[in-house]
C-alpha positions, 0 to 999 in steps of 0.5 A: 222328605229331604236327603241333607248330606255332605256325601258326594254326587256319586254317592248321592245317586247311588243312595237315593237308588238304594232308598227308591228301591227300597221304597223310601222316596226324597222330594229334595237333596240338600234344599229345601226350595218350598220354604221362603221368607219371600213367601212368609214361612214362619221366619228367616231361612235365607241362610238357615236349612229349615226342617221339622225333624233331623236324623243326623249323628252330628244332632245327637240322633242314636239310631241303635236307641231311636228308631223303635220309639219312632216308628212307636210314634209314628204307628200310633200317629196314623192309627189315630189319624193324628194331623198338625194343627190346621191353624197353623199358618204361614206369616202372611 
């Protein structure tokens, strides 16, 4: 997972502290270093942040209304051992 914010240093480390003793854990804030065009990643992002899902207010994301149905989809995804398709691939 990946915390993308504008929030400032000092309140970065102080919710990523809040998110760690809450169990929540982030790989990265604000890059994503894993996806490159140098290695083929299914396009362009050296000027665009790539990401598979966005919880963000500004994208339209209402966690008041949301968040049930997605722990709904999640339950259900490790329930049935749901995995991505493993022919997906990068270009190269």
């Amino acid at each position: 997972m990946i915390l993308w914010t504008c929030s400032y240093p000092s309140e970065i480390k102080k919710y990523t502290n809040k998110f760690s003793n809450d169990g929540i854990y982030f790989h990265h804030v604000n890059e994503n270093p894993g996806i490159s065009s140098n290695m083929g990643n299914f396009g362009y992002y050296e000027q665009k942040f790539y990401f598979n899902l966005l919880f963000e207010d500004k994208a339209g994301f209402n966690p008041e209304m949301e968040w049930k149905e997605i722990y709904k989809y999640l339950k259900w995804c490790k329930e049935s051992n749901y995995l991505p398709d493993k022919t997906w691939t990068t270009k190269y």
